[in-house]
Backbone as a chain_set.jsonl record, in Angstrom:
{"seq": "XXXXXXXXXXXXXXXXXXXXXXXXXXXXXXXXXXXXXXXXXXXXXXXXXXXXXXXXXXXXXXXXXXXXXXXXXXXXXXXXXXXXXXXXXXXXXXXXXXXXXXXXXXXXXXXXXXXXXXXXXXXXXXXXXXXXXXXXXXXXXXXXXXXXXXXXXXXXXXXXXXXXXX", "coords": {"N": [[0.832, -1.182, 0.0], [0.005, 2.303, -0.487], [1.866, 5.346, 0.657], [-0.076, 7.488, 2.223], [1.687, 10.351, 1.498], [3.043, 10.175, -0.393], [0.77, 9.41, -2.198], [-1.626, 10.305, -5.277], [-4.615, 11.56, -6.3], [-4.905, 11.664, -9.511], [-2.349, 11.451, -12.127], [-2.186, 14.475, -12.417], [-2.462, 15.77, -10.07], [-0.577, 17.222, -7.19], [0.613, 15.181, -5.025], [0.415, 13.815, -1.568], [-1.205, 16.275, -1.115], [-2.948, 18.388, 1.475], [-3.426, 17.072, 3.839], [-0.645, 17.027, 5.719], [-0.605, 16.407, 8.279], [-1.032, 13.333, 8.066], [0.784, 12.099, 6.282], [2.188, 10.069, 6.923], [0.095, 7.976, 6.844], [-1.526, 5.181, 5.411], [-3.297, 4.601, 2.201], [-6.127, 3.344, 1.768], [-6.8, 0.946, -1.22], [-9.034, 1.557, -1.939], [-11.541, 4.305, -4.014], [-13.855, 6.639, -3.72], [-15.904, 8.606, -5.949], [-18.144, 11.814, -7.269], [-18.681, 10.61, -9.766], [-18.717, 8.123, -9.536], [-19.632, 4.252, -9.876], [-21.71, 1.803, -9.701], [-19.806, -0.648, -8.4], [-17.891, 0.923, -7.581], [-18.798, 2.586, -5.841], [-20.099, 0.234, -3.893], [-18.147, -1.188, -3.51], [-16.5, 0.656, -1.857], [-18.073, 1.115, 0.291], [-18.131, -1.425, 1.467], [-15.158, -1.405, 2.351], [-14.831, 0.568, 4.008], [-16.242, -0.677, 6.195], [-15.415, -2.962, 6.52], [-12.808, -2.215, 7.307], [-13.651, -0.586, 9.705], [-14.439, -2.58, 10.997], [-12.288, -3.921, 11.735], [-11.097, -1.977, 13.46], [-11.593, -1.561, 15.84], [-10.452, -3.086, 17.126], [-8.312, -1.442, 17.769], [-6.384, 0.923, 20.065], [-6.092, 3.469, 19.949], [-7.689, 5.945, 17.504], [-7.865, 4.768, 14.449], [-8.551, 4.878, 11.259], [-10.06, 6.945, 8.894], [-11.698, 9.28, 7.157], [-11.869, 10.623, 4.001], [-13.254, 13.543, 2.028], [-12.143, 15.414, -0.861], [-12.616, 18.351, -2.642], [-12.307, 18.519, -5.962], [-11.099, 19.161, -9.082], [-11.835, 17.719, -11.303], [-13.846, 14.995, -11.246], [-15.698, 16.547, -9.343], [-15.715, 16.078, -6.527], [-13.357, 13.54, -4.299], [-13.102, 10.667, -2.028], [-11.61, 9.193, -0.212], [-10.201, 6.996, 1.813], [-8.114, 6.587, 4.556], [-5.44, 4.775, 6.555], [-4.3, 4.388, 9.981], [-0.703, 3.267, 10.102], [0.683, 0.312, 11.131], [-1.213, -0.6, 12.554], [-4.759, -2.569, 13.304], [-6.26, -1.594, 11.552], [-5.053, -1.033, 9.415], [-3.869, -3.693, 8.432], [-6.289, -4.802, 7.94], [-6.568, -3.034, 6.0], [-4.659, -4.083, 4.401], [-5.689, -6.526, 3.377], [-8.118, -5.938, 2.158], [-6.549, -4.913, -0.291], [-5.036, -7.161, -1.181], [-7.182, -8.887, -2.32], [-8.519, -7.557, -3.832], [-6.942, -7.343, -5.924], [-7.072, -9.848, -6.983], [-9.937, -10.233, -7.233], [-12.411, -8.332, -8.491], [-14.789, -7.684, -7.072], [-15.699, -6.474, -3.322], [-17.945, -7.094, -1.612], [-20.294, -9.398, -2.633], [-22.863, -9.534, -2.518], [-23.97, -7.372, -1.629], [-23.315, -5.763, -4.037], [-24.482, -6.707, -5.544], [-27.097, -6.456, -4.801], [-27.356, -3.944, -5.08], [-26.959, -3.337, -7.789], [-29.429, -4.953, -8.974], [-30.995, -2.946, -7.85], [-30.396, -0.511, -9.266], [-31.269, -1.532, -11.173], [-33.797, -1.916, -11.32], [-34.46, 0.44, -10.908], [-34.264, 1.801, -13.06], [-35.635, 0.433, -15.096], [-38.192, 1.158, -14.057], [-38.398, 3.869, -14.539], [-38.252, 4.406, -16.974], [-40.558, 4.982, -19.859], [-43.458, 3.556, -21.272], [-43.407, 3.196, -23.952], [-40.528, 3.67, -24.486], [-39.511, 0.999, -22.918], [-41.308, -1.038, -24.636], [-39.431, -1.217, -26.573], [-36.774, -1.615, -25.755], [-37.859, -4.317, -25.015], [-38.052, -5.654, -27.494], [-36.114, -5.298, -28.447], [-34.05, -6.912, -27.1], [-34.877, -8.92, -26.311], [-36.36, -12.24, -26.314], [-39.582, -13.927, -26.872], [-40.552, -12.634, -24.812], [-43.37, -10.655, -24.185], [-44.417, -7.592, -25.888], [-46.65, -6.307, -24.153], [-45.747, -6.445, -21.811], [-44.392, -4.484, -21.003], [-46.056, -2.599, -19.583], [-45.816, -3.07, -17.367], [-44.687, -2.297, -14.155], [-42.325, -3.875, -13.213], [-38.919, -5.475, -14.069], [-39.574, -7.606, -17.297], [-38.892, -11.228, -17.107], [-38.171, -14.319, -18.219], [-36.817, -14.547, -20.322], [-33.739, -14.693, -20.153], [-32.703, -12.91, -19.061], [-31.819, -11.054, -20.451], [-33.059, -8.721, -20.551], [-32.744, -7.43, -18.175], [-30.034, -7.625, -17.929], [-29.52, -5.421, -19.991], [-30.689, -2.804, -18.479], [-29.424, -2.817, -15.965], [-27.053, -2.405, -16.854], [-24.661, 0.861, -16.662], [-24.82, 4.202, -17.92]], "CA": [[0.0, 0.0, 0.0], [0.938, 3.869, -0.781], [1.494, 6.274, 2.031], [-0.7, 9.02, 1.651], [2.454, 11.796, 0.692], [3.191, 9.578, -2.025], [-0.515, 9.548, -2.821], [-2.168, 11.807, -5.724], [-5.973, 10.62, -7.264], [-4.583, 11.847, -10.526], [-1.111, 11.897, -12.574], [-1.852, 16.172, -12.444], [-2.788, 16.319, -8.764], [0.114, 16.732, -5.897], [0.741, 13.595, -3.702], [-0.05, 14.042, -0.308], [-1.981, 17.291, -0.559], [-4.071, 18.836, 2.263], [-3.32, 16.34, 5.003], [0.475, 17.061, 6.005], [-0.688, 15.611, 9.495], [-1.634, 12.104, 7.932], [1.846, 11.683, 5.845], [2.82, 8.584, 6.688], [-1.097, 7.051, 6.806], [-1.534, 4.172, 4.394], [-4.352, 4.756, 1.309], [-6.827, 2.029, 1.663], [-6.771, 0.747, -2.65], [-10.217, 1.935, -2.943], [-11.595, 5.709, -3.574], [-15.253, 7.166, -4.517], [-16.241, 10.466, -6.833], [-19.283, 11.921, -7.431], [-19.378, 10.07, -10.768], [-18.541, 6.525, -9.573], [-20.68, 3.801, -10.573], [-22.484, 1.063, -8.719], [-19.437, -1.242, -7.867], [-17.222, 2.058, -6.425], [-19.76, 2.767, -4.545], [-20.281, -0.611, -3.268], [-16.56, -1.561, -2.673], [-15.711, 2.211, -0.682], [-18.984, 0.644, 1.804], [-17.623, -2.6, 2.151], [-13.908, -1.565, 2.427], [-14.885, 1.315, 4.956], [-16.937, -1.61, 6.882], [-13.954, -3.898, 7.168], [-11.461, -1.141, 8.57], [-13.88, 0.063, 10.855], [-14.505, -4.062, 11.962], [-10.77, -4.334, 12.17], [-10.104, -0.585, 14.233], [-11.89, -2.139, 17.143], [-9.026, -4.038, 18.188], [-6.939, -0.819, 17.566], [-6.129, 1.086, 20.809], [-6.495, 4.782, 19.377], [-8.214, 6.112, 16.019], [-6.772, 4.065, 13.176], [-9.128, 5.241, 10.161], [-10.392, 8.163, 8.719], [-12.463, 9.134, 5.424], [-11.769, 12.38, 3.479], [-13.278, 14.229, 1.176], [-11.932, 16.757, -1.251], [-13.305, 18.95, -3.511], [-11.809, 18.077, -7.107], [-11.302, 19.695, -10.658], [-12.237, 16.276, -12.576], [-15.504, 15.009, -10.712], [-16.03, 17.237, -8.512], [-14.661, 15.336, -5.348], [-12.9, 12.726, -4.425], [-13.218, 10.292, -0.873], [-10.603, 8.245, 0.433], [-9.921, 5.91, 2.99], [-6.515, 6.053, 4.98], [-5.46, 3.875, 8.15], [-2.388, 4.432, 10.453], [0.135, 2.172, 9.885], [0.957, -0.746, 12.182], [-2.975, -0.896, 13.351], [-5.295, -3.779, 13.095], [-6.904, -1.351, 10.744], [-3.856, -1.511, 8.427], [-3.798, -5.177, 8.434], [-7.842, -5.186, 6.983], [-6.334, -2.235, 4.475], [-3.639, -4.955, 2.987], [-6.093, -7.59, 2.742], [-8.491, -5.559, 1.015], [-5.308, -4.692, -1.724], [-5.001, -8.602, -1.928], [-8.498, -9.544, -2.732], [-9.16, -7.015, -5.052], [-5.872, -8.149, -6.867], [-7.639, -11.307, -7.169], [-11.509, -10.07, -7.806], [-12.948, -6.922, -8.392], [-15.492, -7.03, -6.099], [-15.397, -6.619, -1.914], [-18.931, -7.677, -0.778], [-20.91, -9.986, -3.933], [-24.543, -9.176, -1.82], [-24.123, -5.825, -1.72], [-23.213, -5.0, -5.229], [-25.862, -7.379, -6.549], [-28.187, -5.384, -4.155], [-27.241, -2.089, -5.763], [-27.219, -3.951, -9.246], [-30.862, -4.63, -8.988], [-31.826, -1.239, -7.607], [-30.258, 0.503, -10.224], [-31.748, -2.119, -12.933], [-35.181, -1.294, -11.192], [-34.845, 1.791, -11.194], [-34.4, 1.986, -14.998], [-36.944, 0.19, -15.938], [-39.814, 1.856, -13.502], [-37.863, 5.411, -14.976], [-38.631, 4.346, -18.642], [-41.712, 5.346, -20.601], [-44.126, 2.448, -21.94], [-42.938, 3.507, -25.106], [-39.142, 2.919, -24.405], [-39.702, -0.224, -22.34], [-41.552, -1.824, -25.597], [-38.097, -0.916, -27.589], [-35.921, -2.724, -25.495], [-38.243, -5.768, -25.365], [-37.995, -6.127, -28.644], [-34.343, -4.949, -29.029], [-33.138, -7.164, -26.127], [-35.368, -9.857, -25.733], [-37.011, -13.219, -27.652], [-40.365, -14.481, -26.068], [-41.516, -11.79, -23.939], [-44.293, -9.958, -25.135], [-44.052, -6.014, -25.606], [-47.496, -5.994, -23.0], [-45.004, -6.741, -20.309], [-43.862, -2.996, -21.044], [-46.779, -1.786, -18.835], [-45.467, -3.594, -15.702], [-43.171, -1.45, -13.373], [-41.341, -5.045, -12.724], [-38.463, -6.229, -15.504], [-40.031, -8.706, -17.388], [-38.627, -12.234, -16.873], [-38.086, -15.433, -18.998], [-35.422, -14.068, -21.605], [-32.617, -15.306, -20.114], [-31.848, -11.845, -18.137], [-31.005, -9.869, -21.248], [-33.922, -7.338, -20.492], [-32.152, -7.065, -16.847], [-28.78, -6.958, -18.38], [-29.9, -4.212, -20.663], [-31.465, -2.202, -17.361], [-28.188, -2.412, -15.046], [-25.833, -0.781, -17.482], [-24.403, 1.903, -16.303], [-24.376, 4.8, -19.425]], "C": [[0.878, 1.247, 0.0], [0.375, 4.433, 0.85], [0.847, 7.47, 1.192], [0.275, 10.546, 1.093], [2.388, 11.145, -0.238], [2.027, 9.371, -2.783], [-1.312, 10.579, -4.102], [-3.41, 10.701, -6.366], [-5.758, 10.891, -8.687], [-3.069, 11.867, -10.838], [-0.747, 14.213, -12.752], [-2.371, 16.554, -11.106], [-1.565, 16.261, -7.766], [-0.236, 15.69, -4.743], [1.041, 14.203, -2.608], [-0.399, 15.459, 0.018], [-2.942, 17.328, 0.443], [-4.12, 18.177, 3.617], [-1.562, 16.0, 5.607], [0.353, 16.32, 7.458], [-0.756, 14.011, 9.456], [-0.081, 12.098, 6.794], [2.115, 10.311, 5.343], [1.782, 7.7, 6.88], [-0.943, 6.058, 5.663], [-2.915, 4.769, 3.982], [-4.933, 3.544, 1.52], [-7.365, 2.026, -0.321], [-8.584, 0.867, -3.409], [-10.667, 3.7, -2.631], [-13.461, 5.661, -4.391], [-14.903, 8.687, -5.217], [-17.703, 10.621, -6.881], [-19.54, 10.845, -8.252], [-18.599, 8.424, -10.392], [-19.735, 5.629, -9.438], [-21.12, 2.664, -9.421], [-20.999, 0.254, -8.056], [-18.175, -0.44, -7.302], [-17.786, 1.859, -5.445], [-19.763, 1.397, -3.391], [-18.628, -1.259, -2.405], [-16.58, -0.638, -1.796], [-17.003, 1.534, 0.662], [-18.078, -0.133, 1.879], [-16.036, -2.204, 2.68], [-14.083, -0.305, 3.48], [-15.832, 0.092, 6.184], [-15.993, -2.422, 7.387], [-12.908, -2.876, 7.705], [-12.171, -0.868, 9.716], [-14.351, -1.115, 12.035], [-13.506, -4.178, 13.172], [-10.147, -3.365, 13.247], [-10.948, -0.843, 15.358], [-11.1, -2.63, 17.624], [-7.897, -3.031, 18.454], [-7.246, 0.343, 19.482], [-7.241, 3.21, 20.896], [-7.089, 5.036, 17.704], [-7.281, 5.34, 15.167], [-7.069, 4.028, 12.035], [-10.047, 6.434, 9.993], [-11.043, 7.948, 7.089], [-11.632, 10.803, 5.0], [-12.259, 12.371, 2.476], [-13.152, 15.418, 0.577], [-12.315, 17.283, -2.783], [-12.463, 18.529, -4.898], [-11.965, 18.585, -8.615], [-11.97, 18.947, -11.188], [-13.793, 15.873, -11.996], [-15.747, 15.251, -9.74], [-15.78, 17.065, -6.832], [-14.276, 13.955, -5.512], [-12.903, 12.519, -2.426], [-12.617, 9.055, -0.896], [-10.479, 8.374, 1.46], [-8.689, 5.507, 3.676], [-6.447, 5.474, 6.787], [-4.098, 4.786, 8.149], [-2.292, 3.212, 10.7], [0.221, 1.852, 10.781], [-0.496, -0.946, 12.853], [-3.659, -2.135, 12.913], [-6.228, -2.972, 11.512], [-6.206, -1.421, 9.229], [-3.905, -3.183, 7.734], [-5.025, -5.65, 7.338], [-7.376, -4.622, 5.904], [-5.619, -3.444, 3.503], [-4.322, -5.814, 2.629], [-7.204, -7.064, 1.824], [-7.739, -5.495, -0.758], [-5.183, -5.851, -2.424], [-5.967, -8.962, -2.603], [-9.164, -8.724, -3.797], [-8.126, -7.009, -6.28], [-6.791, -9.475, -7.763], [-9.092, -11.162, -7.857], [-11.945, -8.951, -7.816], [-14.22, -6.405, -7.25], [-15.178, -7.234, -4.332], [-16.484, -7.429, -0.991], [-19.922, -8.097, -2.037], [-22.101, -9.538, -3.431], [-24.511, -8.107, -2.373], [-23.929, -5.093, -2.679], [-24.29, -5.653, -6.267], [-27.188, -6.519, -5.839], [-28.258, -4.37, -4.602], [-27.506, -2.096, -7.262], [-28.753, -3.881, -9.341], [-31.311, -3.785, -8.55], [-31.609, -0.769, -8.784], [-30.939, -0.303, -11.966], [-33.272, -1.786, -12.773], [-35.481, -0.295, -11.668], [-34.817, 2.569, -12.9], [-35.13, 2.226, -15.216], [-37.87, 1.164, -15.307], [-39.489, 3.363, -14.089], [-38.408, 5.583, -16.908], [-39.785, 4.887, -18.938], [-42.259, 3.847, -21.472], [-43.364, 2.384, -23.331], [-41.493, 2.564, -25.189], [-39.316, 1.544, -23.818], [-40.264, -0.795, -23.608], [-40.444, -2.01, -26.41], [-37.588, -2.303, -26.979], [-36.585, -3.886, -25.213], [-37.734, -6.131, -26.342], [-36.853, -6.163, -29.384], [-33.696, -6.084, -28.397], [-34.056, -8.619, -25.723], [-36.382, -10.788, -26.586], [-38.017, -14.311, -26.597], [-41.03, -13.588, -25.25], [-42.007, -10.613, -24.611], [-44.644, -8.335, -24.761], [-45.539, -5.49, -24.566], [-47.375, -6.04, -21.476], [-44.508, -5.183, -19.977], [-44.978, -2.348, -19.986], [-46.739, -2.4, -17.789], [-44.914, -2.564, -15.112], [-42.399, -2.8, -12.825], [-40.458, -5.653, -14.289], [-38.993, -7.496, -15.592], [-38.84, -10.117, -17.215], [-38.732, -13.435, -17.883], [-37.853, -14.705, -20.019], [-34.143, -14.165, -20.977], [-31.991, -14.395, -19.103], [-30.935, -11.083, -19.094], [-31.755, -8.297, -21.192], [-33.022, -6.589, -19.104], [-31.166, -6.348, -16.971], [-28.945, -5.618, -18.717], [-29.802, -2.671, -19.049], [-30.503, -1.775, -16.504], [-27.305, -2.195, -15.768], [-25.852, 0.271, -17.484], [-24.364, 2.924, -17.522], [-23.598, 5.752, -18.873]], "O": [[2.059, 1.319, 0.34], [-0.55, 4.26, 1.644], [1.075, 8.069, 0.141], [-0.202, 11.514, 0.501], [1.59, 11.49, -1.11], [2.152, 9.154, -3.988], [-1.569, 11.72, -3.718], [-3.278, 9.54, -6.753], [-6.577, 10.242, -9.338], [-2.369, 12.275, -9.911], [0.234, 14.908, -13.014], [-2.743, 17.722, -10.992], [-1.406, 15.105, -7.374], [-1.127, 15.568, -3.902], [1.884, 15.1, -2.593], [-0.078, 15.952, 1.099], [-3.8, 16.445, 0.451], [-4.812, 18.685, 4.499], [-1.256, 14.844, 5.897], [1.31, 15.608, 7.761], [-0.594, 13.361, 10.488], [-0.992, 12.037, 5.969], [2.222, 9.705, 4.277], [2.151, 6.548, 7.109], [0.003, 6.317, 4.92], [-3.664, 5.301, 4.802], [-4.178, 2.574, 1.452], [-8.13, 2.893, -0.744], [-9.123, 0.567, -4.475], [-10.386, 4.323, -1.608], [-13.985, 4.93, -5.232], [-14.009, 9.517, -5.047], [-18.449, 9.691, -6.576], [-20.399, 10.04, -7.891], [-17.973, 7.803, -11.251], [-20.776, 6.08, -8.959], [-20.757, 2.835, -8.257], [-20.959, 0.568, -6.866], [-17.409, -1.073, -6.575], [-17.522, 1.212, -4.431], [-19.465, 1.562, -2.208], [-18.275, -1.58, -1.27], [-16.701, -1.097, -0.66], [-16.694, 1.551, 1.854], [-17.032, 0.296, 2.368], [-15.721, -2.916, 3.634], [-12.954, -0.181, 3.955], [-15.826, 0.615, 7.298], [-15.783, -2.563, 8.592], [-12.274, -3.13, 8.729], [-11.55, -0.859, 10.779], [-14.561, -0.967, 13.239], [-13.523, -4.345, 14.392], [-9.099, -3.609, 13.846], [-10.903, 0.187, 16.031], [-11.046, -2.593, 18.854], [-6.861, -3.307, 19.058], [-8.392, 0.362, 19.933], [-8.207, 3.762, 21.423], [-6.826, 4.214, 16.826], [-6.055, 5.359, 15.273], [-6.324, 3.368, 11.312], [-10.731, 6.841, 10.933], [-10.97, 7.048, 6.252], [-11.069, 11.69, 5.642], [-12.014, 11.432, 1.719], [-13.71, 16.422, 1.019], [-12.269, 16.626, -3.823], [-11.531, 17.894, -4.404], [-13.003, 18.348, -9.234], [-12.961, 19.45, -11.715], [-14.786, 16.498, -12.369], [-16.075, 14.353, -8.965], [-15.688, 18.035, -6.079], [-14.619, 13.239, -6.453], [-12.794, 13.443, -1.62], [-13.019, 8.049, -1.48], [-10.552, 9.395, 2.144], [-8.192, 4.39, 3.531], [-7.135, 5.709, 7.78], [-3.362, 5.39, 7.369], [-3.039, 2.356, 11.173], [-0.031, 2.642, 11.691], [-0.544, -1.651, 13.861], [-3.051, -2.792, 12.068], [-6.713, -3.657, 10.611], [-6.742, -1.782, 8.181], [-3.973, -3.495, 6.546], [-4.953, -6.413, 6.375], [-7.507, -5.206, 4.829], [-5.869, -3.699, 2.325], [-3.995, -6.274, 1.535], [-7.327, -7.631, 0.738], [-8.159, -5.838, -1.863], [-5.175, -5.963, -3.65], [-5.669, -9.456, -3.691], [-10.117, -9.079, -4.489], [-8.458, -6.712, -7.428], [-6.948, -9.736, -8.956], [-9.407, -11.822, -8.847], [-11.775, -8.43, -6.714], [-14.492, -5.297, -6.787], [-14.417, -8.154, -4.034], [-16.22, -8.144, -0.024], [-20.438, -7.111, -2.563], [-22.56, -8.841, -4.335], [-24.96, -7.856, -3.491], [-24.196, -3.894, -2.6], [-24.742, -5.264, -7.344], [-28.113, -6.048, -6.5], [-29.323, -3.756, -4.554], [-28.078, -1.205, -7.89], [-29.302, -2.856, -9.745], [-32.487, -3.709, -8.904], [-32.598, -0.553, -9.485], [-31.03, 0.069, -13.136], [-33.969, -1.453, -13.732], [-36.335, 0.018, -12.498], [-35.274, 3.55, -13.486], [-35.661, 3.3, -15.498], [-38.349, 2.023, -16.047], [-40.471, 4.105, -14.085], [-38.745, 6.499, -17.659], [-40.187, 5.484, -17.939], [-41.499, 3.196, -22.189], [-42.741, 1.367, -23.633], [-41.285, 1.436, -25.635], [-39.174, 0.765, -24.76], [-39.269, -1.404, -23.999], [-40.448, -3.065, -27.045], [-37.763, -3.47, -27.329], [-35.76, -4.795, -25.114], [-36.867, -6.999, -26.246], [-36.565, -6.721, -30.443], [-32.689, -6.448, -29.003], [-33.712, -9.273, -24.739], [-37.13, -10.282, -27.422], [-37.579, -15.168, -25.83], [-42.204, -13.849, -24.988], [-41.408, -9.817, -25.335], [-45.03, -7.927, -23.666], [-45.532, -4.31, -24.213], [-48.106, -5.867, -20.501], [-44.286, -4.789, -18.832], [-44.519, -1.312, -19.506], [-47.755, -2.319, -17.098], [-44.599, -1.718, -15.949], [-41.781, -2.579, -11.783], [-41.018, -6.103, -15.288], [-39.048, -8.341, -14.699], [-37.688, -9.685, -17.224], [-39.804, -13.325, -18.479], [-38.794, -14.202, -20.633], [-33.327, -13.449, -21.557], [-31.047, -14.742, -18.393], [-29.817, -10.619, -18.871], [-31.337, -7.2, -21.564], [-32.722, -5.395, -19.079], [-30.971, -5.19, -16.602], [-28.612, -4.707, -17.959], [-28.9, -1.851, -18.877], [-30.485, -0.593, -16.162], [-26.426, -1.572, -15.174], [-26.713, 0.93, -18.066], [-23.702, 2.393, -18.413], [-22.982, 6.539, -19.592]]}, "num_chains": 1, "name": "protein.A"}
């Protein structure tokens, strides 16, 4: 893991701005922005959930959040431990496991997955909802368009469709 001086959220931002007190903190390997998408979002919970499991065993504070305002999308919120803490320890195994898989908690991003595929569809217009039946799906009949529930039996290409992010 990076220490927060050596830290910048961009190649044109200074490393370790704004927190000269936090220096030698460790970056926990995940960050949010305004414009981050369902499985940001969902990792920065889970990976602020496991430090703050792990900083129970720690003596004094051993995690912190920040957010700072930002040219590019408008802020930026990261996650730094102090080093040698139990909260440290959760930070490196986060670094490992998302080496390995992109996601931190599979529930919780399938939970946010289907909100945001709900929320599509019930956002659509009868109109549009008949499209992508018919664009996206073989067997289900464009009278399913006046549900507020994605229709079902097509394999989960209407769904697919629904939880992409644009």
């Amino acid at each position: 893991m990076q220490t927060y001086s050596k830290w910048a959220p961009t190649a044109f931002d200074h490393a370790g701005a704004f927190l000269e007190a936090r220096e030698d903190w460790l970056v926990v390997p995940v960050m949010r922005t305004r414009d981050s998408g369902i499985l940001e979002q969902s990792n920065f919970e889970a990976a602020c959930a496991m430090v703050s499991d792990a900083s129970i065993m720690d003596d004094e504070l051993s995690f912190e959040t920040h957010r700072f305002g930002h040219w590019g999308p408008g802020w930026i919120e990261v996650l730094i431990v102090r080093p040698d803490s139990a909260a440290a320890v959760a930070a490196a195994d986060i670094g490992t496991r998302l080496e390995d898989y992109p996601v931190l908690d599979d529930d919780d991003y399938s939970e946010r997955e289907n909100e945001y595929a709900e929320e599509t569809w019930t956002s659509m217009s009868v109109r549009d909802r008949v499209k992508v039946i018919q664009e996206h799906s073989r067997g289900v009949s464009i009278f399913a368009a006046r549900h507020d529930w994605i229709p079902r039996g097509d394999c989960g290409r209407i769904f697919d469709y629904c939880r992409m992010e644009n």
